[in-house]
C-alpha positions in Angstrom: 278.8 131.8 64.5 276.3 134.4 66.3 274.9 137.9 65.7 273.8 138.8 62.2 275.4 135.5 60.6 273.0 133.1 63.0 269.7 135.4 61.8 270.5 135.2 57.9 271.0 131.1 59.1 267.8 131.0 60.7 265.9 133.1 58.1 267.0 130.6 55.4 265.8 127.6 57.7 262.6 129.0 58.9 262.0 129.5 54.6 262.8 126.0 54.2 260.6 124.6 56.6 258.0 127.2 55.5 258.5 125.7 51.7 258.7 122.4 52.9 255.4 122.5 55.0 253.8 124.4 51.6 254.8 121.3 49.7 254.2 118.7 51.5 250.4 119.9 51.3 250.3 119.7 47.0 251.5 116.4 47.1 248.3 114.7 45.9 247.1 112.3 43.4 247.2 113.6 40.2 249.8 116.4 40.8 253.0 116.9 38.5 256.0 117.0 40.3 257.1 120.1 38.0 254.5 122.2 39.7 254.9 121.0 43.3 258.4 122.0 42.2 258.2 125.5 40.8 255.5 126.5 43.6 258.1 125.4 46.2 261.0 127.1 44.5 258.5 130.4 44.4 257.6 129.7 47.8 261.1 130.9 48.7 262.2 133.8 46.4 258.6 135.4 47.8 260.3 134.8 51.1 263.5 136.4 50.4 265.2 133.4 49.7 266.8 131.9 47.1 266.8 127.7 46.5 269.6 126.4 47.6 269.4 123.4 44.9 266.6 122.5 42.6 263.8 121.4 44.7 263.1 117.6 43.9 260.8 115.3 44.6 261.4 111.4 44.3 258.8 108.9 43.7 259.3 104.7 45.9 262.4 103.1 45.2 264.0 106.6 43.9 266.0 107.9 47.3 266.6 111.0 46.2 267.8 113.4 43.0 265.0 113.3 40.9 264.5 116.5 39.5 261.8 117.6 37.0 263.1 118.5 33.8 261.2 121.2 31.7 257.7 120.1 30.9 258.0 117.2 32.8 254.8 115.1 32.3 255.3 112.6 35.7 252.7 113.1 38.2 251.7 111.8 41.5 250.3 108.3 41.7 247.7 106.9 44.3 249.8 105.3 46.1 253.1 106.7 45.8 255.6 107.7 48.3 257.2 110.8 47.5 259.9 112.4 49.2 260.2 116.5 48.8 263.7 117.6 49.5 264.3 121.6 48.9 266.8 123.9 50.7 267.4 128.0 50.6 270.0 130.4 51.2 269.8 133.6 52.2 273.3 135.7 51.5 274.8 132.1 51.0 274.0 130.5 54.6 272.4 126.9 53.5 269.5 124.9 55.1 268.0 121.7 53.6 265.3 119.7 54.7 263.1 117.0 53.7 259.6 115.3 54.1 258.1 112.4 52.9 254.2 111.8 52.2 252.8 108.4 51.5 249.8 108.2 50.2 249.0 104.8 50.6 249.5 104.0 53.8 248.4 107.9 54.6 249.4 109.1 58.0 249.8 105.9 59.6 252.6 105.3 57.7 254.9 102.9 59.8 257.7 103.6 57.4 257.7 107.1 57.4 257.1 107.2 61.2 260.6 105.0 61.1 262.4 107.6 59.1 261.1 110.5 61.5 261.8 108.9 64.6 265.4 108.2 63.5 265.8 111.6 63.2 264.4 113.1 66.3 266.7 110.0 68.2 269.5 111.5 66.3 268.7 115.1 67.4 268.4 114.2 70.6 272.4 113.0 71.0 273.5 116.4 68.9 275.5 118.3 70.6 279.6 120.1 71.0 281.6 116.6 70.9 278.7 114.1 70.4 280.1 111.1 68.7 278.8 111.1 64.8 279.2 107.1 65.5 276.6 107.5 67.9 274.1 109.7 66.0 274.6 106.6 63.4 273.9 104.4 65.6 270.4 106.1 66.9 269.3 105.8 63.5 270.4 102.6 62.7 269.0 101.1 66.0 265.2 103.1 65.7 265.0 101.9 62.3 265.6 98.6 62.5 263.4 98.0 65.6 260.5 99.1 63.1 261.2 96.0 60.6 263.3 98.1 58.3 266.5 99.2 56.9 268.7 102.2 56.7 270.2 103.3 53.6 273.7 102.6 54.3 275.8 104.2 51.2 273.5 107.6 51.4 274.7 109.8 54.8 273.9 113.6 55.9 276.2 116.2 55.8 277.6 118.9 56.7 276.7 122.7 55.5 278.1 126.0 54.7 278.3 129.1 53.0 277.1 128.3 49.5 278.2 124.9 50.1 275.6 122.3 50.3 277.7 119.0 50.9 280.8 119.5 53.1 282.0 117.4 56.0 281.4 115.9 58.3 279.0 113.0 56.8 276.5 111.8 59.0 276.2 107.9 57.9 272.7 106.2 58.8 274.8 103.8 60.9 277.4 103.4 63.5 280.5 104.1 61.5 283.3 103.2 63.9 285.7 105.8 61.9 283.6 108.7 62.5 284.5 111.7 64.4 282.8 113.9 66.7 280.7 117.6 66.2 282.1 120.7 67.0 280.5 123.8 67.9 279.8 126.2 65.0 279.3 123.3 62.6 276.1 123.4 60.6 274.4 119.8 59.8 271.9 118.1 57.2 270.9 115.0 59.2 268.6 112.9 56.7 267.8 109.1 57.7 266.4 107.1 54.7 264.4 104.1 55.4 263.7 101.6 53.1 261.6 98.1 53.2 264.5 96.5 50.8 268.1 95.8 51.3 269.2 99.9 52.0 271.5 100.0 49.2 271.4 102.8 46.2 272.5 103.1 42.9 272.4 105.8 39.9 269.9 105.1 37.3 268.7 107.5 35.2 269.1 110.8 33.4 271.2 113.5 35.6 268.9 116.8 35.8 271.0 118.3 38.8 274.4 120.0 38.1 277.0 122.2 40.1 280.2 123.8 38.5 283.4 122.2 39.6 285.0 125.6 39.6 284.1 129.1 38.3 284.6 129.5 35.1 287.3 131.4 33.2 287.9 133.6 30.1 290.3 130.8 28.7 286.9 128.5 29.0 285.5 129.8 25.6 282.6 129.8 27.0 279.5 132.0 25.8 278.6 135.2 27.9 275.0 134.0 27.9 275.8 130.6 29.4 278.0 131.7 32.0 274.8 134.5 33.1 272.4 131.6 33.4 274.7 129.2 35.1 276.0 132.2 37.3 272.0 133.0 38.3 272.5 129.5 41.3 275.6 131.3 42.6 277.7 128.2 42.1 275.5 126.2 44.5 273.3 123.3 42.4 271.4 124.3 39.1 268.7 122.3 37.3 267.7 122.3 33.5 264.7 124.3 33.8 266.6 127.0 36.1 268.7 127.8 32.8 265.2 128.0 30.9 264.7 131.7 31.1 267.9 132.9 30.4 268.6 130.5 27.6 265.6 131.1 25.8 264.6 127.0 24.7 264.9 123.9 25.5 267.8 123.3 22.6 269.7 126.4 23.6 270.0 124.6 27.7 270.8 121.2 25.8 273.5 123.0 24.1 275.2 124.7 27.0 274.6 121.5 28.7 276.8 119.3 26.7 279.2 122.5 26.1 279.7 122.5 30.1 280.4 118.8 29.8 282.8 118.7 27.4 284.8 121.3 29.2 284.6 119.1 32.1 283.2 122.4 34.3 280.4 120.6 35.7 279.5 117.7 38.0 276.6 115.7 37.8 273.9 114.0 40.3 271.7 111.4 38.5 268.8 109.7 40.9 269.9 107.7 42.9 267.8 104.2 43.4 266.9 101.4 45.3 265.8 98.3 43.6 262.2 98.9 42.2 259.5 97.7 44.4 261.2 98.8 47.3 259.9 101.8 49.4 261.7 104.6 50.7 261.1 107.5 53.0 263.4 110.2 54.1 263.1 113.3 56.8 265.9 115.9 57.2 266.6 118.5 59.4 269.2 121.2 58.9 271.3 121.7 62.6 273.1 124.4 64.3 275.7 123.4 66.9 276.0 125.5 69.1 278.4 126.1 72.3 275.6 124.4 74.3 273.7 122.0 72.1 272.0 121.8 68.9 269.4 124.0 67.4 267.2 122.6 65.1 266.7 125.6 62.1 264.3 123.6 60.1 261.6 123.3 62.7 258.0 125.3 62.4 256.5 125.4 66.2 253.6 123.5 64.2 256.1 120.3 63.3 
């Protein structure tokens, strides 16, 4: 990849981290995730961008995937630990980051420090043919050393044009089977920490959806449905991103469980530790290069 492809992929991380960086500073007691959300999300399209996925933000033991629905009354607590995870794309080139701010330990968090550090040791062995195992096991090893776990059944990934999860996964350990990077691969490298065992599960309502396929005339399915859906581009839609077009709340439900029962749509429910457990998550979107790796989703300032 180079010329005007690489400068739409830069634009699109240099808005994430932008949006990111903006967020990261609303995330205070009191505050509902909704907002933080939409302000993120507004963030970008005043950039030039467009969201890549809904931007979410998920509160302790949830890892990741929580997504505000419309009107969504949860806020911020004292001492939460809230992980922001947003991406854009600009002409369809993806980044995706994320940052984590806990507010009860503040910014001598040890455990977010853990989750950060992975990350830059992970960086920092990125390159054309760097073992993945060995990225794995940079995580795995900095993490560990701090007193706490990876989350070993959540992984980075691999980018593309209006594709947000492709390969090559990027486990948070030393997986034996994995490959190697290439040049002109584009990477989401996102270590999750957690003071528990570093296992996840789904629990809870699915607000974040993605067609399986575009959808055809022989779908039966309404004009104004396929508009709203169409609005994401076939990347990652939310409930409230239908809002507008729909018109209400029962309208969305309705094409909703219409896209369901067509079996035209995937869904990604939050995905948990056990409760009581903490976790923290930083993520970088990478460009390999012929020469190394360029990190997109880095302000000068970070």
């Amino acid at each position: 990849m180079k010329g005007p492809e690489l400068d739409k992929l830069r634009r699109s991380g240099f808005i994430s981290a932008t949006a990111r960086e903006h967020g990261r500073k609303l995330i205070k007691p009191g505050a509902r995730l909704e907002s933080i959300a939409r302000e993120v999300e507004q963030v970008i399209f005043d950039m030039g961008g467009k969201p890549a996925f809904p931007a979410q933000l998920s509160q302790n033991h949830i890892a990741a995937h929580y997504c505000s629905p419309p009107d969504d009354p949860t806020t911020v607590g004292p001492e939460d630990i809230v992980k922001l995870d947003l991406g854009t794309q600009v002409d369809g080139y993806v980044t995706d980051n994320a940052v984590t701010v806990d507010l009860r330990d503040g910014e001598n968090s040890l455990l977010v420090a853990a989750s950060r550090m992975a990350l830059d040791n992970a960086i920092s062995v990125m390159g054309p043919g760097a073992s993945i195992t060995e990225i794995g096991r940079q995580i795995e090893s900095t993490v560990k050393a701090l007193g706490f776990n990876p989350i070993y059944n959540l992984t980075g990934h691999g980018v593309a044009r209006y594709v947000i999860h492709c390969a090559p996964s990027i486990p948070n350990y030393p997986d034996a089977k994995a490959g190697r990077l290439r040049a002109n691969m584009t990477i989401a490298c996102e270590p999750f920490v957690c003071d528990g065992k570093g296992y996840i599960d789904c629990d809870g309502e699915s607000e974040v959806f993605m067609l399986r396929r575009d959808i055809k005339p022989k779908d039966s399915v309404p004009a104004e449905v396929i508009a709203a859906v169409g609005v994401t581009e076939g990347l990652p839609f939310a409930r409230r991103q239908l809002l507008p077009a729909l018109g209400s709340t029962k309208r969305v439900e309705e094409a909703i469980k219409l896209l369901k029962k067509k079996a035209l749509i995937d869904e990604y429910p939050p995905l948990c530790e056990k409760k009581g457990v903490r976790v923290a998550q930083t993520e970088h979107t990478i460009f390999i290069s012929e020469t190394g790796a360029e990190v997109l989703t880095r302000l000068p300032s970070d």
